[in-house]
C-alpha positions as CSV (number, residue, x, y, z in Angstrom):
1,X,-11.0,5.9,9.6
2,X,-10.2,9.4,10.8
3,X,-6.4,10.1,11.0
4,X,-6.1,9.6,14.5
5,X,-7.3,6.4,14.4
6,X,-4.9,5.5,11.5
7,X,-1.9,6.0,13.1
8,X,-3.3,3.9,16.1
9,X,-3.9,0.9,13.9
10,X,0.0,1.7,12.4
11,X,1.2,1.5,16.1
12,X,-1.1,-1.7,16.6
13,X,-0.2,-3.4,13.7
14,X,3.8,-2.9,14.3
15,X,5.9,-6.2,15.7
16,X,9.2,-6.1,16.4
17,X,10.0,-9.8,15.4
18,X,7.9,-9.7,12.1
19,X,9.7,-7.3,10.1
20,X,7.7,-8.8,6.6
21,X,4.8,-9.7,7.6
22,X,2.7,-10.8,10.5
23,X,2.3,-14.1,11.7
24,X,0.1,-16.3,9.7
25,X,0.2,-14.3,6.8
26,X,-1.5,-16.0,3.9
27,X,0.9,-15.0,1.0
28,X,-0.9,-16.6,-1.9
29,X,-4.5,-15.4,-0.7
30,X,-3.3,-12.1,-0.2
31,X,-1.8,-12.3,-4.0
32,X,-5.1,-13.5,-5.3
33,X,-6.9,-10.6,-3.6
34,X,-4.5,-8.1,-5.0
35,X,-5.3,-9.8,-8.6
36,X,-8.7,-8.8,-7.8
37,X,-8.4,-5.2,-7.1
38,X,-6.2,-5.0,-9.7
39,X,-8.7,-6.2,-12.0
40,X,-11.2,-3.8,-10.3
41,X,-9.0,-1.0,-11.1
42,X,-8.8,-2.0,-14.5
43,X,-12.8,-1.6,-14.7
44,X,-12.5,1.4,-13.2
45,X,-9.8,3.2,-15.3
46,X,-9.3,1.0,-18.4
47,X,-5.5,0.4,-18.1
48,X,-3.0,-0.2,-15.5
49,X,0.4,0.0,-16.0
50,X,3.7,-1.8,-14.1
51,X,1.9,-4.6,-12.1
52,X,4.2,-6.1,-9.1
53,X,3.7,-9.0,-7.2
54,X,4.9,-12.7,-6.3
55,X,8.5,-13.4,-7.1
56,X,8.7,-9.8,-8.0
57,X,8.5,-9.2,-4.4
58,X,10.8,-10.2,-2.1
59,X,12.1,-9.5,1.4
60,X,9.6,-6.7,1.7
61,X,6.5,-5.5,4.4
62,X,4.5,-5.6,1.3
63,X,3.0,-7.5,-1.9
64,X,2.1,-5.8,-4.0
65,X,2.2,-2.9,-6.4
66,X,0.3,-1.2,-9.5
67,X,1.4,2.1,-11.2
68,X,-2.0,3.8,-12.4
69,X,-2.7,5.5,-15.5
70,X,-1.9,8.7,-14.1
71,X,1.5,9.3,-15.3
72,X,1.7,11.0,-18.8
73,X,5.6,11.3,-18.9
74,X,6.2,11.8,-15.2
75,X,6.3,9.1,-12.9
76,X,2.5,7.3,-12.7
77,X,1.5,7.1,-9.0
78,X,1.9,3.8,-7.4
79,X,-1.1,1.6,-5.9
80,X,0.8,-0.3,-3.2
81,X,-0.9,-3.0,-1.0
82,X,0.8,-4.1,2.7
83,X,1.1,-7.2,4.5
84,X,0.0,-6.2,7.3
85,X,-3.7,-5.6,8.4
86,X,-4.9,-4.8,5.0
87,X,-3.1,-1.9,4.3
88,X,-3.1,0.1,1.2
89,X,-1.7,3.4,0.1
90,X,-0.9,5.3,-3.3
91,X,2.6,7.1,-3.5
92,X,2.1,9.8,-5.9
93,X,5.5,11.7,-5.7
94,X,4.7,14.4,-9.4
95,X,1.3,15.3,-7.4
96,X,-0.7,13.9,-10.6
97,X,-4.1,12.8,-9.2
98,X,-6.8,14.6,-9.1
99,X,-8.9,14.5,-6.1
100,X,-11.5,12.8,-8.2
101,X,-9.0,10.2,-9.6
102,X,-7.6,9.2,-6.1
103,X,-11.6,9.2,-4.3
104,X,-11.5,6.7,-7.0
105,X,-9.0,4.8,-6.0
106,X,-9.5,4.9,-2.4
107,X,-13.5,3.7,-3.4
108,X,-12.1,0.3,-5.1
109,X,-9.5,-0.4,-2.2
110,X,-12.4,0.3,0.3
111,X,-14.8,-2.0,-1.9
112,X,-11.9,-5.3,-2.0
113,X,-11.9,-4.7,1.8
114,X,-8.3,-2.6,2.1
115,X,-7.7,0.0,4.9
116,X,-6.7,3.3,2.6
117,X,-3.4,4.9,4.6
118,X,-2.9,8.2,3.2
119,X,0.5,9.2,2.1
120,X,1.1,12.2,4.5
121,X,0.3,10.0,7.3
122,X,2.9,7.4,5.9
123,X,5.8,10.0,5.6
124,X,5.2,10.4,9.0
125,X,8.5,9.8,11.1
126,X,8.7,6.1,12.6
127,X,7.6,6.1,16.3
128,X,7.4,2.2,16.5
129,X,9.1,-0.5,18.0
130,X,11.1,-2.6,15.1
131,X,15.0,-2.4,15.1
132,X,17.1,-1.4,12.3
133,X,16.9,2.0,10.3
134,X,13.1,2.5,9.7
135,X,12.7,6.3,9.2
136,X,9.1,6.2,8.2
137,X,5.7,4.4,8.0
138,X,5.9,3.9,4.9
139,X,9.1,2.3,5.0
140,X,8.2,0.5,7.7
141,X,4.8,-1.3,5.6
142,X,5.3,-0.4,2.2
143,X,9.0,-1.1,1.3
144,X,12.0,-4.0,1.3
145,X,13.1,-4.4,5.1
């Protein structure tokens, strides 16, 4: 999906009354699926590191989370997975991927069926419709609400 069409499916996906996740949201399926791509990471890069998800997460648009072996004594970019719409994004604050490493990245969430969001577009400021102090996009899918 081209940017454009990104930020359309943001907007789509947004619901004033679900601030967590959407209705009928399939917690434990969703948890298995992140168990897969996390495993497909692993057979990608070898090692993972931090791995978030289940009771771990709580009160949050999202469920789960993976550092990847990026880091090297700065903070490891995080592989974070939404739920809403399939949603998946890496936060990479110390800039350490390559653009190798992330087309990567982005090629196992495309191949377990996730929706890549690209940081930039996720720092973008909030132009949706919930209530209650969401400043960004990413706050809005990827963080405790």
């Amino acid at each position: 999906m081209n940017d454009g069409e990104l930020l359309t499916l943001l907007k789509e996906l947004d619901d004033p009354a679900h601030a967590e996740a959407p209705p009928g949201f399939d917690r434990a399926s969703a948890e298995r699926r992140f168990a897969a791509l996390v495993g497909e990471i692993l057979l990608r890069f070898g090692t993972v590191g931090r791995c978030e998800t289940g009771i771990y997460i709580q009160d949050a648009s999202f469920h789960g989370n993976v550092s990847l072996p990026f880091g090297e004594g700065r903070p490891s970019p995080e592989l974070m997975v939404s739920n809403f719409g399939d949603l998946a994004t890496v936060f990479d604050p110390a800039g350490i991927l390559t653009r190798q490493s992330l087309a990567q990245v982005v090629a196992a969430l495309e191949d377990s069926g996730y929706a890549y969001v690209p940081e930039r577009l996720l720092r973008l400021p909030y132009t949706g419709t919930s209530p209650g102090g969401i400043e960004t996009w990413a706050h809005r899918y990827f963080d405790w609400v």
